[in-house]
C-alpha positions in Angstrom: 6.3 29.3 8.6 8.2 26.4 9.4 8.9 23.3 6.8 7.7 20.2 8.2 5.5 18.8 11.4 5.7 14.9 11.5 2.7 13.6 13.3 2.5 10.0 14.6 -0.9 8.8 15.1 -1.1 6.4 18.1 -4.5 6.4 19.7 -5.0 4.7 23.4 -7.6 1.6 22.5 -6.9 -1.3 20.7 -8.8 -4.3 20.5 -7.0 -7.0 18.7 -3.4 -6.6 19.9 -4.2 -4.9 23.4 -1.5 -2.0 23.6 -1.1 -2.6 20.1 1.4 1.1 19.8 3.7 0.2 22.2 3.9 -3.3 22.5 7.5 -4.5 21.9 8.3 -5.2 18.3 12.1 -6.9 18.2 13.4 -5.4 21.7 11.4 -1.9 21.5 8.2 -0.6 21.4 7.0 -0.6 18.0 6.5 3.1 18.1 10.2 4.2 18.5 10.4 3.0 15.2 8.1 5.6 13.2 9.7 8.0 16.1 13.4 7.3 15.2 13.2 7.0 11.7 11.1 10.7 11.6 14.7 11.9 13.9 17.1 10.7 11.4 16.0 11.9 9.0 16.2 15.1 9.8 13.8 16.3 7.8 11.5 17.4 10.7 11.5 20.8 12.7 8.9 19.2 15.2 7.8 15.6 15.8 4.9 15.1 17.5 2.9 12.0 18.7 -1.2 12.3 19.0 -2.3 10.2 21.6 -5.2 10.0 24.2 -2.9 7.6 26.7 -0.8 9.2 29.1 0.9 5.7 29.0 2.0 6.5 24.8 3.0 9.8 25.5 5.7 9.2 28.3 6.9 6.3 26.2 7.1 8.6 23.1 8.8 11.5 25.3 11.0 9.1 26.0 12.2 8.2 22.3 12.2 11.4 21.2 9.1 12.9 20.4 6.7 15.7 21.5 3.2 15.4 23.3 2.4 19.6 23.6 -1.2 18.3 23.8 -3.5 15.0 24.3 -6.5 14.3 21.8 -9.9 15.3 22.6 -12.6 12.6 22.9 -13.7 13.9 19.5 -11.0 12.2 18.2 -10.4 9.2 20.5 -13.5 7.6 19.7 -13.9 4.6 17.0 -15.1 6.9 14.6 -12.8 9.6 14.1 -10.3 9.9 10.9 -6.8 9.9 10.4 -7.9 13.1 9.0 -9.8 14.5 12.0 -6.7 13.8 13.8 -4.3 15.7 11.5 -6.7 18.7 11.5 -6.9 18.9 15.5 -3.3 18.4 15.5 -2.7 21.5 13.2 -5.0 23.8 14.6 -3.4 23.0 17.8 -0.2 24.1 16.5 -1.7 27.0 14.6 -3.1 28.4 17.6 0.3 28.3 19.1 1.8 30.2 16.8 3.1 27.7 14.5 2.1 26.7 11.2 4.4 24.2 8.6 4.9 24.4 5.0 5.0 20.3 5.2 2.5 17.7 7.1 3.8 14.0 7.4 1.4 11.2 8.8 3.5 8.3 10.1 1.7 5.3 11.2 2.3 4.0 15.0 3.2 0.5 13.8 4.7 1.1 11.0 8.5 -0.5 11.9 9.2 -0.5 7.8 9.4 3.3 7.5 13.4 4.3 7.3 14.8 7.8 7.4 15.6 7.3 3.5 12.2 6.6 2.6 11.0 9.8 4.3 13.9 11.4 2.8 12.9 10.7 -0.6 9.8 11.5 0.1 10.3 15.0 1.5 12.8 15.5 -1.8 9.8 14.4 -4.3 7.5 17.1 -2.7 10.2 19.8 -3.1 11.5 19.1 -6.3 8.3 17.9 -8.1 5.5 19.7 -6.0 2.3 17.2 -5.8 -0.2 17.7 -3.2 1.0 14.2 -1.3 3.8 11.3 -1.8 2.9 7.9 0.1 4.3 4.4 -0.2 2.9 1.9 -2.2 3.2 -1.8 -3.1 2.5 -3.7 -5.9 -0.3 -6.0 -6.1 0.8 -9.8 -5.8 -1.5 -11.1 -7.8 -3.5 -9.5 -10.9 -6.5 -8.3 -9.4 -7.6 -8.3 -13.0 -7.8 -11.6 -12.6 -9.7 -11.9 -9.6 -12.7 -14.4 -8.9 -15.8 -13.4 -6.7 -18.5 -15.8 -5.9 -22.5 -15.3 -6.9 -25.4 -16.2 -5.2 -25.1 -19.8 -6.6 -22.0 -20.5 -4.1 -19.8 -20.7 -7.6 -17.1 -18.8 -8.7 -16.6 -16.9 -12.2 -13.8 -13.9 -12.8 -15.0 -10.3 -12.3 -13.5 -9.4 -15.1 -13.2 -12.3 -17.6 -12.1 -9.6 -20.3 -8.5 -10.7 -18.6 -9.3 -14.5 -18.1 -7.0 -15.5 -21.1 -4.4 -13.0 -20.5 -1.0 -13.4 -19.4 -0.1 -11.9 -15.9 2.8 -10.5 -17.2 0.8 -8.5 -19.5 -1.6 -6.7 -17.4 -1.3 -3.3 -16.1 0.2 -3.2 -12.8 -1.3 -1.5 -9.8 -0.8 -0.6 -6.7 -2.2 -0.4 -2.9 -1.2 2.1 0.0 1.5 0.4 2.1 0.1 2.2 4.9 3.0 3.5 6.6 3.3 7.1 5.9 1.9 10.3 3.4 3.3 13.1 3.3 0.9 16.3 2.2 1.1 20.0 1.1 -0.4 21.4 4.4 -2.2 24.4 3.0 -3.8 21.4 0.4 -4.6 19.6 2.7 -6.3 21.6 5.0 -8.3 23.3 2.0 -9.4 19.4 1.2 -10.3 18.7 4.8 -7.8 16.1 4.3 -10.0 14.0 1.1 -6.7 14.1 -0.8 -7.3 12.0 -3.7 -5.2 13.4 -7.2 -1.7 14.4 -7.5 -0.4 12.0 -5.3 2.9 10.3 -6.5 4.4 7.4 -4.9 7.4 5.6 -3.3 7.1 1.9 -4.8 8.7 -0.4 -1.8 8.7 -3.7 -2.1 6.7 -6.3 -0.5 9.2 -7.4 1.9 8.7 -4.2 3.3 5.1 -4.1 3.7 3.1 -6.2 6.6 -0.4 -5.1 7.8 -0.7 -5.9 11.6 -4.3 -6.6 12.5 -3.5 -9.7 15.1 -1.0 -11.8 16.3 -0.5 -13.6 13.7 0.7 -10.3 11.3 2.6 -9.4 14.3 4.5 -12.5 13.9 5.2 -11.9 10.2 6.1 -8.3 10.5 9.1 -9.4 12.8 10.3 -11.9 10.4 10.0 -9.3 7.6 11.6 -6.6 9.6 14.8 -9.0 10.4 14.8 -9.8 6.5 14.9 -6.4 5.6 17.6 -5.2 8.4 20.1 -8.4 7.7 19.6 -7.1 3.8 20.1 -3.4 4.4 23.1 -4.1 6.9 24.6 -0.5 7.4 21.6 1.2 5.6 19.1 1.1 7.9 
């Protein structure tokens, strides 16, 4: 058995940001950077990109990664998973003849990831054994604290338990920074990918967390991104 497969996700269609996966992000496709930061790593005995566009997988080739096979339609549509990907993409492999102790899902446009982060978290799942590691980022504001509105068009808090309290006070908690998870293949596969306990996390910061839904996150990513690199001069 081998130790680790890193699969990037980058399906054809897109929407919002027409060829949203490789669209140029700061002078490259914004896929070379999930690709790139998998092969420094070095953590990796196969990278692979699952893709239904011929288009993806000769840009991938070209950066470094593997295409062995396209996605069916199964798992092209609107509907399919990140986990119905993962599971095609492994029995694929399986039925060649290769199986990995290690499964890493990196996100398409996910420019934040760095070697070092999937680094660490390849060292948490050896050293410390949980079924997954994945990024996370605090909350900015107290969701404890948050208002919703009724059916009189007014607000209250949802919780007003915490309307007195200080924010300083109040538990923290986190959200996926939905760049990357890295999972105990054998758990995973036995879940059919619904891994929800025993996950510990990488805590990033928010500088280094950007959801790009439309242009105007694309915008904000690239701002981020030449934030983070002009702070991490020589790091990154």
């Amino acid at each position: 058995m081998e130790k680790a497969i890193a699969i990037i996700t980058a399906r054809g269609g897109s929407k919002r940001i027409p060829r949203k996966n490789i669209k140029e992000f700061c002078g490259k496709p914004i896929i070379a950077y999930s690709i790139e930061a998998a092969k420094k790593s070095g953590r990796f005995s196969e990278i692979m990109v699952s893709t239904d566009s011929e288009e993806i997988a000769e840009i991938s080739r070209n950066y470094g990664a593997n295409v062995p096979f396209l996605r069916s339609k199964k798992t092209s549509d609107d509907y399919a998973t990140t986990a119905d990907v993962l599971m095609e993409v492994l029995d694929g492999y399986k039925q060649r003849e290769r199986e990995f102790e290690y499964t890493c899902c990196i996100y398409p446009t996910a420019p934040f990831v760095t070697e070092d982060k999937l680094i660490r978290a390849m060292e948490i799942m050896e050293r410390q054994n949980p079924v997954a590691v994945m990024p996370v980022v605090q909350f900015s504001y107290p969701p404890q604290r948050c208002y919703v509105v009724d059916e009189n068009e007014r607000i209250h808090f949802k919780f007003p338990q915490y309307a007195a309290a200080r924010s300083q006070d109040l538990e923290k908690q986190y959200h996926d920074a939905g760049q990357f998870y890295v999972y105990q293949t054998k758990d995973y596969l036995k879940n059919k990918g619904m891994v929800w306990e025993n996950i510990m996390p990488i805590i990033v910061s928010e500088l280094e967390v950007q959801d790009i839904d439309n242009e105007t996150d694309w915008e904000l990513a690239e701002i981020k991104y030449k934030i983070m690199c002009e702070k991490n001069k020589g790091i990154l």
